[in-house]
N, C-alpha and C positions, 0 to 999 in steps of 0.2 A: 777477557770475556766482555761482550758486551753488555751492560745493565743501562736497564731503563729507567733505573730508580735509583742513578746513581745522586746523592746527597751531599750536602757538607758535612757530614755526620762520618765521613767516610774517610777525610782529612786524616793522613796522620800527623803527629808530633813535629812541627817542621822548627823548631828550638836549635836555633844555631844556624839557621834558613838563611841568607838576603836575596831579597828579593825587590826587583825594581819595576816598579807602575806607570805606565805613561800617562799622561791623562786622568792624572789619580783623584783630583779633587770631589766627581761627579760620577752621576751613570754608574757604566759598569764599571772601571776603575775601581771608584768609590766602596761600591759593596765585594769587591776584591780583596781591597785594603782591608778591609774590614773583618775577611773573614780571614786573609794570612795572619793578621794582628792576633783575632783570637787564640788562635793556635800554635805562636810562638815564635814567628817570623819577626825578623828585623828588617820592617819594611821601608823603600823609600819611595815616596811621593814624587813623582818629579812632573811637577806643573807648570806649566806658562808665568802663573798666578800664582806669587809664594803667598800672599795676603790670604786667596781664596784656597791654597792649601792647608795653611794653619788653621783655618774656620773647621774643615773638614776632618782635620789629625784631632784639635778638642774632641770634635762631635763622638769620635768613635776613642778617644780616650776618655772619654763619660763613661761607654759604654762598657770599654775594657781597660781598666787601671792599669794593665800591667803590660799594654801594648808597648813594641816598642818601636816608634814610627818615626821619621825625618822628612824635612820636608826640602825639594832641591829645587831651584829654578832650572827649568828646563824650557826653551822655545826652541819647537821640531822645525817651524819655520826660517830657523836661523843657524847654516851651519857653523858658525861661529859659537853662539851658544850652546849649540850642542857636542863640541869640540871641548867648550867650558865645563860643562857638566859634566866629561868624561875626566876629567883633568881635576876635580873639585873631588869627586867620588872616588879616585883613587887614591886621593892623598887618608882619606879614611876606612876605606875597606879592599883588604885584601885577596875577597872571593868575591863569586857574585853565582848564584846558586839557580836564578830564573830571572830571567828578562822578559817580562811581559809588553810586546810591544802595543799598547790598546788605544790610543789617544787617534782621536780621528775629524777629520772635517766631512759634514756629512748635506752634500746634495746644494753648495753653497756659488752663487754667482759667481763668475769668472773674477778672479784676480791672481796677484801674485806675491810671493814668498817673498823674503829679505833678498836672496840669492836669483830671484827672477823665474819661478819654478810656478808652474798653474798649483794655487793653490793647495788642490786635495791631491795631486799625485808628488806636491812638494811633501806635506805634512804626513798624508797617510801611508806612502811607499818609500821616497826617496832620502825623508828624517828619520824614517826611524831603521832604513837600509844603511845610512851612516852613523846610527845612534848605537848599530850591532856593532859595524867595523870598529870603532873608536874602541868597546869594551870588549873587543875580543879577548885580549890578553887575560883579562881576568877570565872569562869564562873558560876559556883554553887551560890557565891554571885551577880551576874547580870541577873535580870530579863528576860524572855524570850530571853537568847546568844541564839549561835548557832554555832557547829559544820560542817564546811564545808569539807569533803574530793573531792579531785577532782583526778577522775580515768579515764579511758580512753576505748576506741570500745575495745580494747583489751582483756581487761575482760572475754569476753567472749569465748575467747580462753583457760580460764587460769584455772586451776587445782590444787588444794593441795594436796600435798602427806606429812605426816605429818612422818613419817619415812625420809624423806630426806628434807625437808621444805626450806632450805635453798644450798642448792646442795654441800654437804661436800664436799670438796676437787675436787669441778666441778663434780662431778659423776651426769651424763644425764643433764647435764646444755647446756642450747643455750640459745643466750642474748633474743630470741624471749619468750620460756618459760617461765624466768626467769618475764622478766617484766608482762608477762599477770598474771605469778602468782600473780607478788604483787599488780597491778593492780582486781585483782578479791577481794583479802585482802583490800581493803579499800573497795569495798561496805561491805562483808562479816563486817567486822569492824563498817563500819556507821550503820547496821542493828543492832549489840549483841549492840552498844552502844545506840543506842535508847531505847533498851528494860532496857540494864541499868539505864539509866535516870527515866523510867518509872516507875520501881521496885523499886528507890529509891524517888521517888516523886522531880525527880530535874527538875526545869522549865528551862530547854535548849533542840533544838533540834539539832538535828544528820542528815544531807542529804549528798546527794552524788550529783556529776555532773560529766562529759566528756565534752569534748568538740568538740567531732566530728575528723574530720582531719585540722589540723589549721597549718600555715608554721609559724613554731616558729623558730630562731637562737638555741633554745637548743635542737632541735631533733637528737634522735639519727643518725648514719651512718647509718642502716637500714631502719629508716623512712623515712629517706629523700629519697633512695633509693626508698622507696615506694611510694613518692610525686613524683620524677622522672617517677614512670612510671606508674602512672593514669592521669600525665599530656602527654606523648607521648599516652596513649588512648584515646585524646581529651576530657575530664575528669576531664581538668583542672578549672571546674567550679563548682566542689565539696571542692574544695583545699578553705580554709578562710583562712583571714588576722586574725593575733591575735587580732584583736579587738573584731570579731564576735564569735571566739573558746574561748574567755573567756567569751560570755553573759552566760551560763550555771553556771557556778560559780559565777558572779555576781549574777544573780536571786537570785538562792539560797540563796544567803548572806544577801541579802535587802528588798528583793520581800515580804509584810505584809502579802502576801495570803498563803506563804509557810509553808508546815505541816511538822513534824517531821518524816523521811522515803521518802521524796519524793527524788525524781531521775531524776535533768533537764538533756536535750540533746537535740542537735539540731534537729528543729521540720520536716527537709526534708528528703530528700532518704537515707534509711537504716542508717540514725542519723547521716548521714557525714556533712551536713550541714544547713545553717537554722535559724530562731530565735529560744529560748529554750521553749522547754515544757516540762509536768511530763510524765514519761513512766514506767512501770513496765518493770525493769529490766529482764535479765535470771534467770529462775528458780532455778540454783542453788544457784544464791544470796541472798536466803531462806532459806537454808541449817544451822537448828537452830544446830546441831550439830558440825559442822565444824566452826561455826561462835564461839560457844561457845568454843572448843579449839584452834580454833586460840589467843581467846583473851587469856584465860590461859598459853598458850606457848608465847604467846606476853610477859604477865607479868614475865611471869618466866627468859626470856632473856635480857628483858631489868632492872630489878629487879624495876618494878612499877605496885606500885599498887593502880587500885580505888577507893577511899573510900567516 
């Protein structure tokens, strides 16, 4: 059912849970972390930044003693170390019950990834499209996981051109493009991955979430610029706290009513803010063929493959 007022409060008992956080030290990650801890989850941080992880794992084991949280080095910009991670995390757990893919580069000048990848569609699509492949095994071994990618309004701005995918050498690159791209690639992504799952008879599902407009410390220069000025439009009552821009991805992750394909966002005006509900996406989030060579070209760049 849809609710509009759906809460943390609504969380069950996720005790014996793990659960993995991209981008966990901040933002939405952060109040993520935060709220699986409380409730019983055996969370793992996996950051760029172990330094700037263990700052963050204190703060919310102040708040909840009895959290139980680890912290991983994880750089999505580097598939090597994310080959690490997957290799480090299985030598200590067994299952893996939600992967929240959330860590993101958001609206950032041209550059590029360790592996030579335009930044945001390296970090935000193609890291964390090999950071699934690598832990499939586990997920495949735990019952009813699930795949979280967490995309953004943006999307809907966002375009693939598979002749320039990655914007060679900046040719028609703006940081705005860029990230709607890779932003449209994780629904694109959560959709052929579903059907993957389905094809192959694997009991996990695949959802997507946004989180509206939320004032996170990692927003780009541009978004912020964009907070900046729907708050001088009086406006500033669509702006969420990270607490509320992450129920969207919590839901998805926890929520027992959640189907494989659904799509939270905040349930108010034009998805900027809200408790989260399901929504059918933009149409070209459908886009069985574009979704299918994305992932192909995914596999072929990051050399991972599903099985």
């Amino acid at each position: 059912m849809n609710r509009h007022n759906w809460t943390v409060d609504d969380i069950p008992d996720l005790t014996g849970k793990t659960i993995i956080v991209t981008g966990a030290n901040a933002g939405l990650g952060f109040e993520s972390v935060k709220v699986f801890a409380r409730n019983g989850a055996n969370v793992v941080m996996a950051c760029r930044s172990v330094e700037k992880g263990e700052i963050a794992r204190k703060k919310i084991v102040r708040l909840y003693s009895s959290s139980i949280i680890q912290v991983m080095q994880l750089d999505l910009a580097d598939l090597k170390s994310i080959h690490d991670f997957a290799d480090t995390f299985r030598q200590s757990h067994a299952h893996l019950d939600v992967l929240m893919n959330n860590a993101a580069m958001m609206m950032v000048p041209y550059s590029l990834t360790k592996d030579g990848f335009e930044s945001q569609m390296g970090i935000n699509h193609l890291g964390h499209f090999a950071l699934t492949g690598v832990l499939l095994d586990l997920l495949k071994k735990t019952p009813t996981s699930r795949v979280v990618n967490v995309s953004s309004l943006s999307y809907k701005q966002g375009s693939m051109d598979f002749d320039n995918l990655l914007f060679e050498t900046g040719k028609d690159f703006t940081p705005m493009k860029a990230y709607a791209r890779s932003k449209l690639a994780n629904i694109l992504f959560t959709y052929e991955l579903k059907r993957f799952f389905e094809s192959k008879g694997i009991d996990c599902m695949a959802i997507a979430a946004h989180p509206g407009i939320a004032n996170t410390k990692n927003s780009g220069k541009e978004e912020k610029t964009l907070l900046k000025n729907i708050d001088k439009l009086s406006f500033s009552y669509l702006i969420q706290p990270p607490s509320m821009g992450a129920l969207p991805e919590i839901r998805a992750s926890v929520d027992p009513k959640v189907n494989s394909g659904d799509f939270y966002v905040p349930g108010g005006l034009l998805e900027l803010s809200g408790n989260p509900v399901v929504v059918q996406p933009k149409f070209t989030s459908f886009d069985v063929e574009q979704a299918y060579k994305l992932w192909v070209v995914s596999e072929r760049l990051t050399s991972v493959t599903f099985q």
